[in-house]
C-alpha positions in Angstrom: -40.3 -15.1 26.0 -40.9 -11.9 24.9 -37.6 -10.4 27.2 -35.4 -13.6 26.7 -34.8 -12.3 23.0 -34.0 -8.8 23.3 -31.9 -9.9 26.8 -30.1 -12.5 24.2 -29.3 -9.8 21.8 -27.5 -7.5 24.9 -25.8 -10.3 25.9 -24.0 -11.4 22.7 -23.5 -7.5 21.6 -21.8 -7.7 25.0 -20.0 -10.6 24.3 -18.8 -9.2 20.6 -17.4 -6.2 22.3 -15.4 -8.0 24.8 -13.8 -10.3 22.1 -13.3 -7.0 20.2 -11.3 -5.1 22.6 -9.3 -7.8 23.5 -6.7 -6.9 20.3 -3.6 -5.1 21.2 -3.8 -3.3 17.7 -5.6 0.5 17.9 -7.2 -0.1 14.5 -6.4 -3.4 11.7 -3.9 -1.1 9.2 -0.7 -1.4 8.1 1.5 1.9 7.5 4.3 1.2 5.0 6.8 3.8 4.3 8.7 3.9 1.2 11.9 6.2 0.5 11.9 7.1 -3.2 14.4 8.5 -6.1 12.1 11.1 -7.2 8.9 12.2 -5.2 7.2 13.3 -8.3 7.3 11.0 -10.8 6.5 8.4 -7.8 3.1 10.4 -6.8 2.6 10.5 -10.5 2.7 6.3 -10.7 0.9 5.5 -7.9 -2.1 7.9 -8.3 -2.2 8.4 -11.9 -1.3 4.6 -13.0 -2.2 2.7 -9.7 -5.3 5.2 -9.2 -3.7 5.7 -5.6 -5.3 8.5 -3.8 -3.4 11.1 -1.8 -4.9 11.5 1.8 -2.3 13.4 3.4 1.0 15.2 3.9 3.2 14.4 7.0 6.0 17.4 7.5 9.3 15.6 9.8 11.2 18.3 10.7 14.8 17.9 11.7 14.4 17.5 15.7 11.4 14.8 15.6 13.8 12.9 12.8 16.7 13.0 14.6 14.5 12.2 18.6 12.8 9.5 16.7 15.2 7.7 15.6 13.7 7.9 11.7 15.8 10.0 9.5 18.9 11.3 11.9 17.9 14.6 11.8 17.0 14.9 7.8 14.0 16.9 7.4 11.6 15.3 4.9 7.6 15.2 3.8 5.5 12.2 4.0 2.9 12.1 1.1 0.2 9.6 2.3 -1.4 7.4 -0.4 -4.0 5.1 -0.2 -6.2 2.6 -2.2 -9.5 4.5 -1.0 -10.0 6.9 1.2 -10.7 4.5 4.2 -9.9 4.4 7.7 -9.1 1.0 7.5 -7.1 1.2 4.3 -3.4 0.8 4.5 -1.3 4.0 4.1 1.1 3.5 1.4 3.8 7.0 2.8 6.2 8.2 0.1 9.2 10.1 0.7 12.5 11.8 -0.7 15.8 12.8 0.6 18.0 14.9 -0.8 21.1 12.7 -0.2 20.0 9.3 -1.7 22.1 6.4 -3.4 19.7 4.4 -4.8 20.6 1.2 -5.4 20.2 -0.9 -8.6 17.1 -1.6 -9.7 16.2 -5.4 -9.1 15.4 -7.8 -11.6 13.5 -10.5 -9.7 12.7 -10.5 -5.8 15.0 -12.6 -4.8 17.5 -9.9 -6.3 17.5 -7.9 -2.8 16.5 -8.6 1.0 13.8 -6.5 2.9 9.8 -5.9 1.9 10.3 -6.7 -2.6 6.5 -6.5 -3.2 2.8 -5.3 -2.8 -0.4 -7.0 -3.6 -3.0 -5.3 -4.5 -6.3 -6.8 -5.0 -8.6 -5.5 -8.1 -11.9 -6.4 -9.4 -11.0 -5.9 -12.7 -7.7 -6.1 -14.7 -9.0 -4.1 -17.8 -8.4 -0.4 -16.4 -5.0 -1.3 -14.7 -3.7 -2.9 -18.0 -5.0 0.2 -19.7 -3.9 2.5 -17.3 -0.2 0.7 -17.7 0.3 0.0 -21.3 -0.3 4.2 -21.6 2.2 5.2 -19.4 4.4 2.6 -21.1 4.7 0.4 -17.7 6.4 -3.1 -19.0 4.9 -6.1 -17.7 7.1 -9.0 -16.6 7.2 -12.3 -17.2 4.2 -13.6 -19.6 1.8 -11.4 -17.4 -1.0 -11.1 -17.5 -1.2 -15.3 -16.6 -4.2 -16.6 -15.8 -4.8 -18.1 -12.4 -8.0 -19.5 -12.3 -11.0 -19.6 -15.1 -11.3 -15.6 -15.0 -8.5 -14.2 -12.4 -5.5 -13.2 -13.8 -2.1 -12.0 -12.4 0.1 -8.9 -13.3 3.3 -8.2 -12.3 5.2 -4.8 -13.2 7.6 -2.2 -11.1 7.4 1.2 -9.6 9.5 3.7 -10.5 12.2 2.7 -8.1 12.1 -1.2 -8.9 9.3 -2.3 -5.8 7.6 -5.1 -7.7 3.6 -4.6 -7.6 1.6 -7.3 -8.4 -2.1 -6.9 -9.2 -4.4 -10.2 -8.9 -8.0 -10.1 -10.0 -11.2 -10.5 -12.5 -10.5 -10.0 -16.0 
């Protein structure tokens, strides 16, 4: 008896690796890359509002934008943000060009095709409201609306007009 439950224990650590490796994904992250107006005042809203942290720099020069396909040759920098410093958290990469139209900002997200929003989960409102409301972020709509008995929803835009909305405990 005394082998049949540390034999049991190989086994299913055996069997959890094998269903682990079966994933065709190196490690469960997504990378989004956002092209901004202004670098700065972005890096400013998402670490200094948001409470982003910056984990990294990413240099394209003009051969690797051009062989990759990315940029057409346009040198740029890739600021990496995240929500924590986490392997597993998703990389939020800002960037700038010097040649940019930007388009209008959007009103609502239906206003525009392609990725219109982020959802960040937080366990407490309080500090994001705060955090807002002193760098004179607008909320839309009614926000904050309550979802459930003590989880509210806020809805407000980046610099650029990329609607974030936050969902969490009062």
């Amino acid at each position: 008896m005394r082998l049949c439950i540390p034999a049991l224990f190989v086994l299913l650590a055996m069997l959890f690796a094998h269903c682990q490796s079966k994933s065709d994904f190196d490690k469960p992250v997504i990378q989004i890359g956002i092209v901004v107006s202004d670098l700065d005042r972005s890096l400013n809203f998402y670490k200094n509002v948001l409470g982003m942290q910056e984990v990294g720099t990413i240099d394209l020069d003009a051969d690797f934008g051009k062989s990759s396909g990315l940029t057409g040759g346009a040198p740029t920098q890739v600021q990496v943000l995240k929500l924590e410093d986490n392997k597993y958290a998703t990389e939020w990469k800002l960037m700038s060009f010097d040649s940019l139209s930007p388009a209008a900002k959007p009103l609502h997200i239906q206003d525009g095709i392609g990725m219109r929003y982020a959802t960040i989960s937080v366990s407490h409102m309080k500090p994001f409201l705060d955090r807002l409301r002193q760098n004179n972020v607008p909320l839309l709509g009614d926000c904050p609306v309550e979802l459930e008995k003590g989880r509210y929803f806020v809805l407000f835009q980046d610099p650029d007009g990329i609607f974030i909305e936050l969902i969490g405990d009062e």
